[in-house]
Wavefront OBJ file of the C-alpha trace (Angstrom):
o trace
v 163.285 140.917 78.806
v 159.677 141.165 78.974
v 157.686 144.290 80.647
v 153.962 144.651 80.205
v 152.789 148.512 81.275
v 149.613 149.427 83.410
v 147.594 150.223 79.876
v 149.227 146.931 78.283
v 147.742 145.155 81.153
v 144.097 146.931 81.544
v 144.057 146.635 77.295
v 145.064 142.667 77.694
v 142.586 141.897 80.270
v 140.125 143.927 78.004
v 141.092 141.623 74.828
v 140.568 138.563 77.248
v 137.376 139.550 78.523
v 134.416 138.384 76.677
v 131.980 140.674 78.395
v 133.364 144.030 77.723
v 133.927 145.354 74.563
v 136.231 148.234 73.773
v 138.948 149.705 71.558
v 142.675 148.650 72.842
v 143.416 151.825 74.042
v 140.637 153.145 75.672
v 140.652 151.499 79.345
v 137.662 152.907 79.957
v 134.317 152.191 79.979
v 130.713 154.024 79.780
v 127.985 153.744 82.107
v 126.162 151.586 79.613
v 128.462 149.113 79.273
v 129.222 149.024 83.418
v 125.740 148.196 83.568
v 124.960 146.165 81.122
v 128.216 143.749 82.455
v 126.940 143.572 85.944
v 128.977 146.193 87.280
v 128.232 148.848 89.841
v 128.867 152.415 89.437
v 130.997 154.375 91.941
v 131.732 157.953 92.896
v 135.117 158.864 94.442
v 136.194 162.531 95.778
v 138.982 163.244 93.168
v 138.916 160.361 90.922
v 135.223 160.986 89.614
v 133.184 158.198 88.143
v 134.268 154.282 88.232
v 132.523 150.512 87.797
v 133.317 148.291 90.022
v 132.998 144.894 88.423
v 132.219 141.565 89.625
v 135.793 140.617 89.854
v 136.947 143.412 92.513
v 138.102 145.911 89.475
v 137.579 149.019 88.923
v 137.266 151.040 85.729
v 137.445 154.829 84.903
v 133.967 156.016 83.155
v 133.861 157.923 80.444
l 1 2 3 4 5 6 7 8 9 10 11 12 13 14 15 16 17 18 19 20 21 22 23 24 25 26 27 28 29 30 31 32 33 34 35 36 37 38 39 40 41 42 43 44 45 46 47 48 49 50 51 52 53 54 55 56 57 58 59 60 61 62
């Protein structure tokens, strides 16, 4: 029986990815490195800061 978690997934995709670069267990990202991917930074009542990234994603920022 296999079961991958939220933060298994988001640190998975992470490990895949060969445009952001981040410890494991951090899923998030700073405003630098939104940027410097392509990404676009969002505000949201409640949630704070996130990038939005090419692919439809979105990432908490630091």
């Amino acid at each position: 029986m296999s079961a991958v978690g939220a933060v298994g997934a988001v640190s998975a995709e992470a490990a895949s990815s060969p445009n952001i670069t981040r410890a494991a267990s951090s899923p998030n990202i700073t405003r630098a490195e939104c940027t410097a991917v392509g990404g676009q930074i969002t505000s949201s009542p409640y949630a704070g800061y996130g990038c939005t990234l090419s692919d439809g994603t979105t990432e908490p920022i630091t």
